[in-house]
ChimeraX commands (.cxc) that place a marker at each C-alpha (Angstrom):
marker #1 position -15.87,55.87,-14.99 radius 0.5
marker #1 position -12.99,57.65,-16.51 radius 0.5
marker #1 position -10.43,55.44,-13.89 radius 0.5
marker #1 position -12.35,52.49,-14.28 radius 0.5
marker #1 position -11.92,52.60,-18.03 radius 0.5
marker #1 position -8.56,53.39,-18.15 radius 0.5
marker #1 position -7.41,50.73,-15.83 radius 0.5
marker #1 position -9.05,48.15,-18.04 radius 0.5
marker #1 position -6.61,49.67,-20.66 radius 0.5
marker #1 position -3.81,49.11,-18.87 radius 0.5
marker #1 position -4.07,46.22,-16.64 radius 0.5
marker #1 position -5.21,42.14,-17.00 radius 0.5
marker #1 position -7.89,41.31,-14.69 radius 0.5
marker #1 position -6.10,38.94,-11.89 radius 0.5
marker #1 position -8.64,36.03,-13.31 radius 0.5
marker #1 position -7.36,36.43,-16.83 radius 0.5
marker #1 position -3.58,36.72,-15.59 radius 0.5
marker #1 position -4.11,33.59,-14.21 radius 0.5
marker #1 position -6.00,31.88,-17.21 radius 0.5
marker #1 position -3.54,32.92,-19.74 radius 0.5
marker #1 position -0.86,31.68,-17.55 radius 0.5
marker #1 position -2.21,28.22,-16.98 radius 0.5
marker #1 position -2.94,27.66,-21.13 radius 0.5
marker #1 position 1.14,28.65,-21.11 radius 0.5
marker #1 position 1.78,25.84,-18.64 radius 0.5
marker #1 position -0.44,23.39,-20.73 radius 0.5
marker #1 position 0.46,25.01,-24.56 radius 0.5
marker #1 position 3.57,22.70,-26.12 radius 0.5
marker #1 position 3.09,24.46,-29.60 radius 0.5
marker #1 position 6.39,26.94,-30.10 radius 0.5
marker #1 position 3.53,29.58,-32.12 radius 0.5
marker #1 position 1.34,29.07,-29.30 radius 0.5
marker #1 position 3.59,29.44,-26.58 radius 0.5
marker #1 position 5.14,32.84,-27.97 radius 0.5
marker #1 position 1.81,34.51,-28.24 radius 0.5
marker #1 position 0.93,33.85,-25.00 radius 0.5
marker #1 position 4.41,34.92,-23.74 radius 0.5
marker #1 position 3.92,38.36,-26.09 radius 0.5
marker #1 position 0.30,38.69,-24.30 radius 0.5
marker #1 position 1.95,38.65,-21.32 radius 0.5
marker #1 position 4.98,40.64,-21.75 radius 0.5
marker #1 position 3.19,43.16,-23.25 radius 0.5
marker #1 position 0.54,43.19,-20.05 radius 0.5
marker #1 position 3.40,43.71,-17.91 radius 0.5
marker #1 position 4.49,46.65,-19.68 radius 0.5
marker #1 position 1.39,48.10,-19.92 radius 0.5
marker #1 position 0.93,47.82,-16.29 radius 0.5
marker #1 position 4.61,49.78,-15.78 radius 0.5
marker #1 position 2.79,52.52,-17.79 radius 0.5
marker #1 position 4.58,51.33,-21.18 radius 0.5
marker #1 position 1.07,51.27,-23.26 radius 0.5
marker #1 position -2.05,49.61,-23.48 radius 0.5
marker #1 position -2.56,45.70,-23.34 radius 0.5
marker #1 position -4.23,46.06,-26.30 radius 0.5
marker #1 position -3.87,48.09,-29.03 radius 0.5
marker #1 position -7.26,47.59,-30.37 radius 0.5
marker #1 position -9.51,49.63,-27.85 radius 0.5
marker #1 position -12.90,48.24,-28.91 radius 0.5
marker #1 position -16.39,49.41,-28.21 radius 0.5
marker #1 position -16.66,51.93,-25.02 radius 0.5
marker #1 position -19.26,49.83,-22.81 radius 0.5
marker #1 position -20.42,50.71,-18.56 radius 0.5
marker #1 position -22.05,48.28,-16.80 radius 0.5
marker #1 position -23.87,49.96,-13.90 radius 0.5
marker #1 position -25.38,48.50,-11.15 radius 0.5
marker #1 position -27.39,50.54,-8.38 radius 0.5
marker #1 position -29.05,49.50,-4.81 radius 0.5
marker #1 position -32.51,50.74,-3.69 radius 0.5
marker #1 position -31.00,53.42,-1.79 radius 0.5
marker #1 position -28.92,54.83,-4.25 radius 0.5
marker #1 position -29.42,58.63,-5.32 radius 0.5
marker #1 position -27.55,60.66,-7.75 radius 0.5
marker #1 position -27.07,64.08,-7.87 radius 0.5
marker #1 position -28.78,65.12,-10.94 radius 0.5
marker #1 position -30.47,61.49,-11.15 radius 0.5
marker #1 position -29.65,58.13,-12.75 radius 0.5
marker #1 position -29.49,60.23,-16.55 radius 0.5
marker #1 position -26.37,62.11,-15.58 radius 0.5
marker #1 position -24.82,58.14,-15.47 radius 0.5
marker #1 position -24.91,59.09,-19.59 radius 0.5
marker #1 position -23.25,62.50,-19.42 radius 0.5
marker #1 position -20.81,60.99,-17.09 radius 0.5
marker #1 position -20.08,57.82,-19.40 radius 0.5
marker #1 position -19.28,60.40,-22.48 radius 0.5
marker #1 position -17.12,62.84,-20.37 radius 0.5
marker #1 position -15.05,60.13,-19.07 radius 0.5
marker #1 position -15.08,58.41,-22.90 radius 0.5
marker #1 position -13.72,61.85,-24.47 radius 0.5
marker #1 position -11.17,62.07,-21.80 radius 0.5
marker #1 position -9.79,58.30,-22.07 radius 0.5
marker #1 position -9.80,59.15,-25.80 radius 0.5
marker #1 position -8.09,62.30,-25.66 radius 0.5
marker #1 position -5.34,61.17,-23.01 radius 0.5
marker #1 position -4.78,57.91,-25.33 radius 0.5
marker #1 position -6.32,54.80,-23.25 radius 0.5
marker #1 position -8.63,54.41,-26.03 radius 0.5
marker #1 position -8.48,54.95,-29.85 radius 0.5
marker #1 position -10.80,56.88,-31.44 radius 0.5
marker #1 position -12.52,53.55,-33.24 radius 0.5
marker #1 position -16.50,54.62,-33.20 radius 0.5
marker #1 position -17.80,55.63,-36.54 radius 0.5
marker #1 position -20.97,56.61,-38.01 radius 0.5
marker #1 position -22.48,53.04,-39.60 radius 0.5
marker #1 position -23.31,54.59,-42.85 radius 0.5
marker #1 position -20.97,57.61,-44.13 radius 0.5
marker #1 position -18.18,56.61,-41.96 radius 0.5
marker #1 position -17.37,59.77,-40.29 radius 0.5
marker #1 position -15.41,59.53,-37.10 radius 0.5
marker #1 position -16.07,62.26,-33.81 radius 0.5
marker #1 position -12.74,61.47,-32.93 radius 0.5
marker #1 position -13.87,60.94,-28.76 radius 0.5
marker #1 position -15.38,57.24,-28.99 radius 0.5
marker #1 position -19.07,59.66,-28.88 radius 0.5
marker #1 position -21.90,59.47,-30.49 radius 0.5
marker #1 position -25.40,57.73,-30.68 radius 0.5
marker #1 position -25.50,54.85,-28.26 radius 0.5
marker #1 position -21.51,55.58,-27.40 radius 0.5
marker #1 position -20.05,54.58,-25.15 radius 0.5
marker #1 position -23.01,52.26,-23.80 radius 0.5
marker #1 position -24.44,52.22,-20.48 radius 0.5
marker #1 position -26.18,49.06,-19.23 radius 0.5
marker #1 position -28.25,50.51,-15.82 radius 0.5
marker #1 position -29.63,47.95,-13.12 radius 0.5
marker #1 position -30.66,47.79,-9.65 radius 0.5
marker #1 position -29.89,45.04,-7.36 radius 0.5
marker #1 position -29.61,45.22,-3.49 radius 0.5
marker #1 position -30.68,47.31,-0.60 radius 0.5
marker #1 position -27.09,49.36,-0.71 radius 0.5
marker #1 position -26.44,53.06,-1.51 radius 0.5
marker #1 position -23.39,52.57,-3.35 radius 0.5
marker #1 position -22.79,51.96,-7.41 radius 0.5
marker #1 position -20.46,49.53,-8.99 radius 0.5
marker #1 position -19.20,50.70,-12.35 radius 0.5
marker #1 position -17.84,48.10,-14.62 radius 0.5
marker #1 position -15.91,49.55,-17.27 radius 0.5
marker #1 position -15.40,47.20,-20.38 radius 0.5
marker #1 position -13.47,48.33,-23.79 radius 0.5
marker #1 position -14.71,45.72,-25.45 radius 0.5
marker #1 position -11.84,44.54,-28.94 radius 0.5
marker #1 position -13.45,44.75,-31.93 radius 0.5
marker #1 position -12.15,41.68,-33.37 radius 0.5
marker #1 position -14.07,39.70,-30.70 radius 0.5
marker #1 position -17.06,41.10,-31.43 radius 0.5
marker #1 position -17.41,41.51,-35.54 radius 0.5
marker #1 position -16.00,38.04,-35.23 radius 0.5
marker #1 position -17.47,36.51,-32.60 radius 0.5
marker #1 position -20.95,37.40,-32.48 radius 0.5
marker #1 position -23.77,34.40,-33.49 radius 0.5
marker #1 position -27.33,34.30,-33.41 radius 0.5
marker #1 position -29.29,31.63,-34.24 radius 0.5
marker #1 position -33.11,30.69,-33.32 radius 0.5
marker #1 position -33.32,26.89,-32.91 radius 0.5
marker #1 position -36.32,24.78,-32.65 radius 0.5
marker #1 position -37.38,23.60,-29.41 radius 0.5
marker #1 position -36.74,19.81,-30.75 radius 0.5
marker #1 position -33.16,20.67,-31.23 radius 0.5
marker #1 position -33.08,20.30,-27.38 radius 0.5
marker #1 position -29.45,20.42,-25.55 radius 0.5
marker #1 position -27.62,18.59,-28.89 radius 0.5
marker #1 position -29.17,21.65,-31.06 radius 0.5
marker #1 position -27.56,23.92,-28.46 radius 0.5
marker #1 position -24.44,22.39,-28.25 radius 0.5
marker #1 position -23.77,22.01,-32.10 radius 0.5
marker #1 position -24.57,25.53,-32.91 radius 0.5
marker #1 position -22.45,27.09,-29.73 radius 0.5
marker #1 position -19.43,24.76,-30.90 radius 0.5
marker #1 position -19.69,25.79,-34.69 radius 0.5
marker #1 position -19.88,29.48,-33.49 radius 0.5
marker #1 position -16.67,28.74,-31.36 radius 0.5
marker #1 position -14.71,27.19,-34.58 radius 0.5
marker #1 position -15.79,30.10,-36.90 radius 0.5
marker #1 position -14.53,32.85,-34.28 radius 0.5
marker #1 position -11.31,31.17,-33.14 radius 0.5
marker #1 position -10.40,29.98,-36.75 radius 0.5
marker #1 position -7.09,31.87,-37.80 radius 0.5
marker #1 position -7.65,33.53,-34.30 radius 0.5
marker #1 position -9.66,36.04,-35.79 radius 0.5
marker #1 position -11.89,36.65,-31.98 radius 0.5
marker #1 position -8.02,36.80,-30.49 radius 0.5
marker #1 position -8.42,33.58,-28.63 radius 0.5
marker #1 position -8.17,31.94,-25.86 radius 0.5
marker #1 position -11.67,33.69,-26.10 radius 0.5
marker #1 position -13.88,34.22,-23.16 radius 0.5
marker #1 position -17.40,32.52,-24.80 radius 0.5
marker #1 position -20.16,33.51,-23.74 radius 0.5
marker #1 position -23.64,31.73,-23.90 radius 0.5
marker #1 position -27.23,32.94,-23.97 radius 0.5
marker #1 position -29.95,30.35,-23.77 radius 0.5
marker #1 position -33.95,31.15,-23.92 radius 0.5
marker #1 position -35.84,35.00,-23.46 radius 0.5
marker #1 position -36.66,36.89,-26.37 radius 0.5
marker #1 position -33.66,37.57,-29.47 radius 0.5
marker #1 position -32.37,40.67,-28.08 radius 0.5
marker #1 position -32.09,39.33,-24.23 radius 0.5
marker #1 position -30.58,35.97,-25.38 radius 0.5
marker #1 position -27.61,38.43,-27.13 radius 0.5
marker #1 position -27.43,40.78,-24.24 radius 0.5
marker #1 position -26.97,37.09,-22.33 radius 0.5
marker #1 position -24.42,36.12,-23.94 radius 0.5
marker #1 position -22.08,39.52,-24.11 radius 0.5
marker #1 position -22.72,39.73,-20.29 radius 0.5
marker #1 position -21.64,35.95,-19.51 radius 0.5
marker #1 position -18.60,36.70,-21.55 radius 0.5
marker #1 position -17.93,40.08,-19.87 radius 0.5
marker #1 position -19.17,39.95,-16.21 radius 0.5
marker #1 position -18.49,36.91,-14.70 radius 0.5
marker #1 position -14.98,35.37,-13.23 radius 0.5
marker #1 position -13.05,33.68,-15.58 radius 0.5
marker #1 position -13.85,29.64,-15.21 radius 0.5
marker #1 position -17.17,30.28,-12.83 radius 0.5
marker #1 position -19.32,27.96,-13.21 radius 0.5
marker #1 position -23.34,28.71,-13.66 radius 0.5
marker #1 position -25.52,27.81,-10.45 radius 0.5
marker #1 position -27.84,25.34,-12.08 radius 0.5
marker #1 position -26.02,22.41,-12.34 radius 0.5
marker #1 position -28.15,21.69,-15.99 radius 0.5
marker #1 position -26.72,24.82,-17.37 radius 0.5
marker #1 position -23.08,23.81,-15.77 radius 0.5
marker #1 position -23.07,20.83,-17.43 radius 0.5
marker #1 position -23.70,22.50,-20.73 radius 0.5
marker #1 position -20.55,25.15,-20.05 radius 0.5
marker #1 position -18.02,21.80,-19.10 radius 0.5
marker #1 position -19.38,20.32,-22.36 radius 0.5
marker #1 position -18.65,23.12,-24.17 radius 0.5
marker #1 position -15.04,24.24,-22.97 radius 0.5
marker #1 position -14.51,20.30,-23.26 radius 0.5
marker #1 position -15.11,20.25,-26.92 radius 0.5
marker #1 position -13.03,23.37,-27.60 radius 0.5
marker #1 position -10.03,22.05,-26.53 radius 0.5
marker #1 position -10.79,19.02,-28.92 radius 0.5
marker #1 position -10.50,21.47,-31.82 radius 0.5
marker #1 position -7.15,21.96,-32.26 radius 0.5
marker #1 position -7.05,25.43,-32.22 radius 0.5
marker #1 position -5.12,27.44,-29.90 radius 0.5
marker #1 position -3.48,31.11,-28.88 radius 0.5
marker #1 position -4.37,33.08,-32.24 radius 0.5
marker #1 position -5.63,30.26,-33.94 radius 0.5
marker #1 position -2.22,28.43,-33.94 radius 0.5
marker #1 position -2.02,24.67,-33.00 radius 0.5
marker #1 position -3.01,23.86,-29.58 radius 0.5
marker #1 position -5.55,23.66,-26.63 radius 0.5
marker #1 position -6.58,26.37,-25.55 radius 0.5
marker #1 position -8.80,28.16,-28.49 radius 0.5
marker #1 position -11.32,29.30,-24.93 radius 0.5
marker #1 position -10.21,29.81,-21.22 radius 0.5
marker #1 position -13.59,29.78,-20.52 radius 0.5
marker #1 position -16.95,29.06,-21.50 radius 0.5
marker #1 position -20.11,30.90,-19.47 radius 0.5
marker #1 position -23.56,30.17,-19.76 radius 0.5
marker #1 position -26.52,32.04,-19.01 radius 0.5
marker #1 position -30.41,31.04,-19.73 radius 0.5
marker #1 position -34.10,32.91,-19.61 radius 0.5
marker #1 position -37.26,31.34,-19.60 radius 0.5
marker #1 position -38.72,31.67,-23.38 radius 0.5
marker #1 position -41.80,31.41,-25.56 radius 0.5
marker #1 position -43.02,27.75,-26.02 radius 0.5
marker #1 position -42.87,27.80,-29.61 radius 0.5
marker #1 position -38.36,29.23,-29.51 radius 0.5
marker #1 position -35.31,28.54,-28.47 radius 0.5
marker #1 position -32.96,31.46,-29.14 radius 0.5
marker #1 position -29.21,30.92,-28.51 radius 0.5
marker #1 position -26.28,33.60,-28.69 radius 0.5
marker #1 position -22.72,33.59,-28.63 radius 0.5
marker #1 position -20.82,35.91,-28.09 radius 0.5
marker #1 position -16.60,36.26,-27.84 radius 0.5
marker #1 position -14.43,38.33,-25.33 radius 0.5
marker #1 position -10.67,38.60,-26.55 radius 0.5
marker #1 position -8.17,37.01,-24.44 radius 0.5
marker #1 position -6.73,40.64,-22.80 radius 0.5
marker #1 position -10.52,40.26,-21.05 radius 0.5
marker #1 position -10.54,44.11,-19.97 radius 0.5
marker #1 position -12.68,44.83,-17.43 radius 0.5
marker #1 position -12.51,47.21,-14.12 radius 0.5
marker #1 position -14.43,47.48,-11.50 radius 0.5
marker #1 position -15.07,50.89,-9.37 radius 0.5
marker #1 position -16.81,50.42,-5.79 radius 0.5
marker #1 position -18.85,53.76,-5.03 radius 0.5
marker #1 position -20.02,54.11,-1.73 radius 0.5
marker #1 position -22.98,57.13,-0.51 radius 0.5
marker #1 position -19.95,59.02,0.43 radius 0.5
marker #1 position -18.13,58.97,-2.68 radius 0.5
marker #1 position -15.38,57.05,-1.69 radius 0.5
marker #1 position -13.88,54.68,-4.47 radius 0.5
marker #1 position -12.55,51.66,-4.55 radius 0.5
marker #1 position -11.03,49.86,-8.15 radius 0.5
marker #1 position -10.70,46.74,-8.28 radius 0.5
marker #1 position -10.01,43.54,-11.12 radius 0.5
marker #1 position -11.96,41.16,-9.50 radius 0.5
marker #1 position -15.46,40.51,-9.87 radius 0.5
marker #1 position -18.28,38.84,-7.19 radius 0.5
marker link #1:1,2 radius 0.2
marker link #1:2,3 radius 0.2
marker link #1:3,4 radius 0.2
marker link #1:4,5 radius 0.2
marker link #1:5,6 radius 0.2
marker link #1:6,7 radius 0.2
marker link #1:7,8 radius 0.2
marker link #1:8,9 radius 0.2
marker link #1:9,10 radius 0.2
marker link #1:10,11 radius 0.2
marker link #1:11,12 radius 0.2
marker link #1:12,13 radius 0.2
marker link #1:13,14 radius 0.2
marker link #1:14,15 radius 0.2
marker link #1:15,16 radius 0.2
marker link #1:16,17 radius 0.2
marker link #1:17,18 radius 0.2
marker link #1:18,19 radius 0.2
marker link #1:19,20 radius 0.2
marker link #1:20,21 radius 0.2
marker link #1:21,22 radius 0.2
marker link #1:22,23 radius 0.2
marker link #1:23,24 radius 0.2
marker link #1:24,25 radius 0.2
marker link #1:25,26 radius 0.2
marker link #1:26,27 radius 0.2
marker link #1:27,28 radius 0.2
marker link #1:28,29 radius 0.2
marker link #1:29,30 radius 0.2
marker link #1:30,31 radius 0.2
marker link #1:31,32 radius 0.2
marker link #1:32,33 radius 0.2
marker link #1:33,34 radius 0.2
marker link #1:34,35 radius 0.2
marker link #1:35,36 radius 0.2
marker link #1:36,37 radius 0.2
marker link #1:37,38 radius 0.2
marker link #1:38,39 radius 0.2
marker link #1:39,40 radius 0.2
marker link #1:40,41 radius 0.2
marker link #1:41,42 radius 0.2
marker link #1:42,43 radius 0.2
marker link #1:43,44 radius 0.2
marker link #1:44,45 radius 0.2
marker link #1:45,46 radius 0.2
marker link #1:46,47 radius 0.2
marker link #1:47,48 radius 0.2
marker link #1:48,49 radius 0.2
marker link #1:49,50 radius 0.2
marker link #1:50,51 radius 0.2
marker link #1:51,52 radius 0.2
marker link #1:52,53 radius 0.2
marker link #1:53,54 radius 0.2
marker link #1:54,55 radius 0.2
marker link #1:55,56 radius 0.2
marker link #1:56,57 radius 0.2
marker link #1:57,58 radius 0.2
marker link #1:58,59 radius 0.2
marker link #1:59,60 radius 0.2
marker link #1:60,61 radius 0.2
marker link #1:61,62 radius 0.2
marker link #1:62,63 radius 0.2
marker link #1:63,64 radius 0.2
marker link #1:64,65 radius 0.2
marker link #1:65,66 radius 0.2
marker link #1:66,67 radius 0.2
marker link #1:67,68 radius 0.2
marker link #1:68,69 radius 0.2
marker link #1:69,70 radius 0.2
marker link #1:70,71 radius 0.2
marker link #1:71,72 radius 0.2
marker link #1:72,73 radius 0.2
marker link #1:73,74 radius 0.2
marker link #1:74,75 radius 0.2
marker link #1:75,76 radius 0.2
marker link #1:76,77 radius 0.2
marker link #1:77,78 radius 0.2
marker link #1:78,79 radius 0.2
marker link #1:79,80 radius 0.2
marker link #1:80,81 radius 0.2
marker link #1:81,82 radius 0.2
marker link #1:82,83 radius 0.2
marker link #1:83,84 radius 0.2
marker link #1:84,85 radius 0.2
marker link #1:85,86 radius 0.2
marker link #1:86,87 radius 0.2
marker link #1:87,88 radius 0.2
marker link #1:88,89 radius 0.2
marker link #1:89,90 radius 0.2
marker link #1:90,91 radius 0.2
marker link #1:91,92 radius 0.2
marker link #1:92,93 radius 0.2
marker link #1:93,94 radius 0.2
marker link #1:94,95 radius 0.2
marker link #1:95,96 radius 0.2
marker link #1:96,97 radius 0.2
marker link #1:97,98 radius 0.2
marker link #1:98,99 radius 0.2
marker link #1:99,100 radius 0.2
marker link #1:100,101 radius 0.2
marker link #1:101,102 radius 0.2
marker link #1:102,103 radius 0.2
marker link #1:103,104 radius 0.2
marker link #1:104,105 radius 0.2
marker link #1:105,106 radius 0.2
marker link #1:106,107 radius 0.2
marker link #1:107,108 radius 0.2
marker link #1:108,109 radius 0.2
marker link #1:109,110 radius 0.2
marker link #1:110,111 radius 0.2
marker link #1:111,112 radius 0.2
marker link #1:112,113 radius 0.2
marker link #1:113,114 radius 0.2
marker link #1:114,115 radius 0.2
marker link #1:115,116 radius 0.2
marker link #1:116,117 radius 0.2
marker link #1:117,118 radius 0.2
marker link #1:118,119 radius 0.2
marker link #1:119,120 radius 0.2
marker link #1:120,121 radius 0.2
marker link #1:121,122 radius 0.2
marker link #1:122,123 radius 0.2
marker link #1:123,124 radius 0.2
marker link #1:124,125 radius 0.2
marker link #1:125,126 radius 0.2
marker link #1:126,127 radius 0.2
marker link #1:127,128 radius 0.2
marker link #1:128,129 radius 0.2
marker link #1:129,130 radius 0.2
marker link #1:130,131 radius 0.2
marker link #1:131,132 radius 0.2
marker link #1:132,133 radius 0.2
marker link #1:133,134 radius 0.2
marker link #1:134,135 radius 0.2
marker link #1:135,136 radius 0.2
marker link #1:136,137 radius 0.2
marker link #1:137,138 radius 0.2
marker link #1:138,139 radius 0.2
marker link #1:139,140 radius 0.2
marker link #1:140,141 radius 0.2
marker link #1:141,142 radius 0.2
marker link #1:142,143 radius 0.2
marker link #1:143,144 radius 0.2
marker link #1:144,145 radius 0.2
marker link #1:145,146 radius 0.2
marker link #1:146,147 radius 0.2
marker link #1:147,148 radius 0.2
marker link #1:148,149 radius 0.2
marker link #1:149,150 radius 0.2
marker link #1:150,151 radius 0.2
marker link #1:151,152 radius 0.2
marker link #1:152,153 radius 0.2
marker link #1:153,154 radius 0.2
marker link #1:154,155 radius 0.2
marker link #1:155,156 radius 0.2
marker link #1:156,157 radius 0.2
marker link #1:157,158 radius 0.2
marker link #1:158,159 radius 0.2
marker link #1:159,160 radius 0.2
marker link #1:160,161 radius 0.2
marker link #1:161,162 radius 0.2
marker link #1:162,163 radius 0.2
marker link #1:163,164 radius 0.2
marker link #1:164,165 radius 0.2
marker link #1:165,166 radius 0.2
marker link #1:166,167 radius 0.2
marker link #1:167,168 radius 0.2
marker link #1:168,169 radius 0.2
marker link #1:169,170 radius 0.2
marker link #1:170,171 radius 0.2
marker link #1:171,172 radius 0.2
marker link #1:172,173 radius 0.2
marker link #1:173,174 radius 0.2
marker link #1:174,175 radius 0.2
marker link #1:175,176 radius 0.2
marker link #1:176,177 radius 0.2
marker link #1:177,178 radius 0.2
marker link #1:178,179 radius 0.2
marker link #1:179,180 radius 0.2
marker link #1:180,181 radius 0.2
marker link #1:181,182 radius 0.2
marker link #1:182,183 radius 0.2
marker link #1:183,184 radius 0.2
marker link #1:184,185 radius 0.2
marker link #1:185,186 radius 0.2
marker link #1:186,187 radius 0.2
marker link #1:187,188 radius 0.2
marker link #1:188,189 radius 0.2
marker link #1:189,190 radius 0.2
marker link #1:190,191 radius 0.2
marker link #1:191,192 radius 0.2
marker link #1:192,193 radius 0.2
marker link #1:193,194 radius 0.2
marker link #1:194,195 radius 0.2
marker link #1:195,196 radius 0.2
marker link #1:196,197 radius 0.2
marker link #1:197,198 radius 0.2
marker link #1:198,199 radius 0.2
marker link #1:199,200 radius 0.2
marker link #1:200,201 radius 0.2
marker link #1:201,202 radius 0.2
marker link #1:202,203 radius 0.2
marker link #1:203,204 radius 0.2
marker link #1:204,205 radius 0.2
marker link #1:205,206 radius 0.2
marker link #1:206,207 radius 0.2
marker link #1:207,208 radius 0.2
marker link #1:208,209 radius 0.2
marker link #1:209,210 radius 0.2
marker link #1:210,211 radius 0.2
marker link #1:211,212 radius 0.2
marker link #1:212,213 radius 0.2
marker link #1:213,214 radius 0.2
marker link #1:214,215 radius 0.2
marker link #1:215,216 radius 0.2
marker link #1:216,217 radius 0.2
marker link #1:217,218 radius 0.2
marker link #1:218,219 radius 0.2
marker link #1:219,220 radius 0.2
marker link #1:220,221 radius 0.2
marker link #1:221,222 radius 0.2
marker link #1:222,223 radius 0.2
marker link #1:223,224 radius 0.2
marker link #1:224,225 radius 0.2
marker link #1:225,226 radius 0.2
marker link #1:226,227 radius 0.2
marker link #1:227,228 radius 0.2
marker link #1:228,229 radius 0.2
marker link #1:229,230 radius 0.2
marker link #1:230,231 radius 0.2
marker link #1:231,232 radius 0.2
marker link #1:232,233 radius 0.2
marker link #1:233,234 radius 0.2
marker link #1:234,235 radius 0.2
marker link #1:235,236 radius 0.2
marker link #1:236,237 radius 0.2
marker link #1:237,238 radius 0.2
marker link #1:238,239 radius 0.2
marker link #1:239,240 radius 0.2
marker link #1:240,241 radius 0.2
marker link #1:241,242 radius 0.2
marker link #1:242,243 radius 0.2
marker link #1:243,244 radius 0.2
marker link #1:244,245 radius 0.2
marker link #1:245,246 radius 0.2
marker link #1:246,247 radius 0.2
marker link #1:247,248 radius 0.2
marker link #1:248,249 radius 0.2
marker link #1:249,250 radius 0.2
marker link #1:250,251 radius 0.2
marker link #1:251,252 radius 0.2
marker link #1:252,253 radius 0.2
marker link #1:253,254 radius 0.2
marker link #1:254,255 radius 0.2
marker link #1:255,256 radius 0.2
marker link #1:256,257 radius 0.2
marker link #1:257,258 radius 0.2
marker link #1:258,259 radius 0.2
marker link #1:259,260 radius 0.2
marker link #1:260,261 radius 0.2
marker link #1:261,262 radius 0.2
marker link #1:262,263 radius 0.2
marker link #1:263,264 radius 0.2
marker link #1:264,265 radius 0.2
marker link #1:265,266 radius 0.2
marker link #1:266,267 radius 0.2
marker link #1:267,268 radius 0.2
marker link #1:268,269 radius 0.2
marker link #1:269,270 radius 0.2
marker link #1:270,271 radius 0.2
marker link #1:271,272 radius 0.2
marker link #1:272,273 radius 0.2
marker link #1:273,274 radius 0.2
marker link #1:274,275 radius 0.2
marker link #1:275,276 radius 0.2
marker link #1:276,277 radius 0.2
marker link #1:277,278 radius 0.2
marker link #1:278,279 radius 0.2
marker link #1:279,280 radius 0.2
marker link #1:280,281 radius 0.2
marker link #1:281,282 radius 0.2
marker link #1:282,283 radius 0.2
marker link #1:283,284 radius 0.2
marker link #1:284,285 radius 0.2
marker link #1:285,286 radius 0.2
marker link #1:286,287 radius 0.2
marker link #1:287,288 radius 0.2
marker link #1:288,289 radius 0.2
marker link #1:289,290 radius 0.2
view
């Protein structure tokens, strides 16, 4: 967890490289062009060990998934204790700063630790005996900024979907307040907390540009990314194209009577690491995701 995290301080996911990259090909603005050339830059130097990509370290999260034949010493609850150990240490050796506060008096720990921090998202999948840790500091700015809820009325349909996710998109990439190009992510259908937990997770955990399974909800995603680039807005909410390098969607069957639909915003440094955890303890870390 603790190498995990601080890779995804220091080094672009190859899928994000690659996004940014293109939206510098296709950017003609001279504002939008330099702040994707000081993204970039300052990537690269972050990668030499000069820094972090970003400065703004975010919200500590884990995304942890498990097989069937997966055992922990201790159990699955030392995942937590593990999670805050490696949290205090990123802290303390300066891959993260210390950003998590108390919501009411303020007060700061100082380690990124304290009641549901850093968060650990626990799943099973598979008939391995291995983990996969996804380490994600997630900016701040993309989520106080980029964060919308709305429940819609089943009569709203696909058009009630698609004007609320675009408006969402406007408000968070306006003056480039999510950091954009902006990783959206989508939640369509389940109950109000799963349709959020949707949408961070589209934004977070899939592969920059994938495109959802169900050709329905693929549609919706090229409809989506379409429109943003009809916005006008682009790197940092200068003039341009590219105000999203990607749009992901993700759905869950719902009551009757609702449809809930989330947004939620990943900042264009999209950190993420991944760390490969096989019964024997050997580790493998690694950008890319399935």
């Amino acid at each position: 967890m603790y190498h995990a995290l601080r890779l995804a301080a220091t080094l672009l996911p190859p899928d994000v490289e690659q996004a940014l990259r293109q939206a510098l090909d296709e950017e003609t603005d001279p504002l939008a062009r330099q702040h994707l050339y000081v993204t970039l830059d300052n990537a690269e130097a972050a990668g030499r060990g000069a820094g972090l990509v970003c400065a703004d370290t975010g919200f500590p999260l884990f995304f942890v998934t498990a097989g069937s034949h997966t055992s922990l010493e201790g159990a699955f609850i030392t995942l937590w204790a593990a999670a805050g150990n490696a949290t205090r240490r990123a802290t303390h050796d300066n891959y993260l700063r210390p950003t998590m506060v108390h919501p009411l008096d303020r007060s700061n720990p100082g380690d990124n630790v304290g009641r549901g921090m850093p968060r650990v998202e626990l799943r099973f999948a598979g008939d391995g005996d291995g983990l996969e840790v996804i380490a994600c500091p997630k900016g701040g700015g993309s989520e106080i900024f980029g964060t919308f809820y709305r429940m819609l009325y089943p009569s709203d349909g696909e058009a009630g979907i698609l004007r609320f996710a675009i408006d969402a998109i406007r408000e968070g990439c306006y003056a480039g307040k999510v950091c954009p190009p902006a990783i959206i992510g989508i939640g369509i259908g389940g109950t109000a907390d799963l349709c959020m937990q949707m949408a961070k997770e589209a934004a977070l955990l899939r592969p920059v540009g994938s495109r959802h399974k169900d050709p329905r909800v693929a549609a919706i995603e090229n409809k989506l990314l379409a429109a943003a680039r009809e916005l006008g807005i682009g790197p940092m909410g200068s003039r341009g194209l590219n105000a999203v390098m990607a749009v992901h969607a993700e759905v869950a069957h719902t009551h009757t009577a609702a449809l809930p639909v989330a947004v939620n915003a990943q900042c264009l440094v999209g950190r993420r690491w991944r760390a490969l955890i096989n019964a024997s303890g050997e580790t493998i870390y690694t950008g890319a995701l399935l």
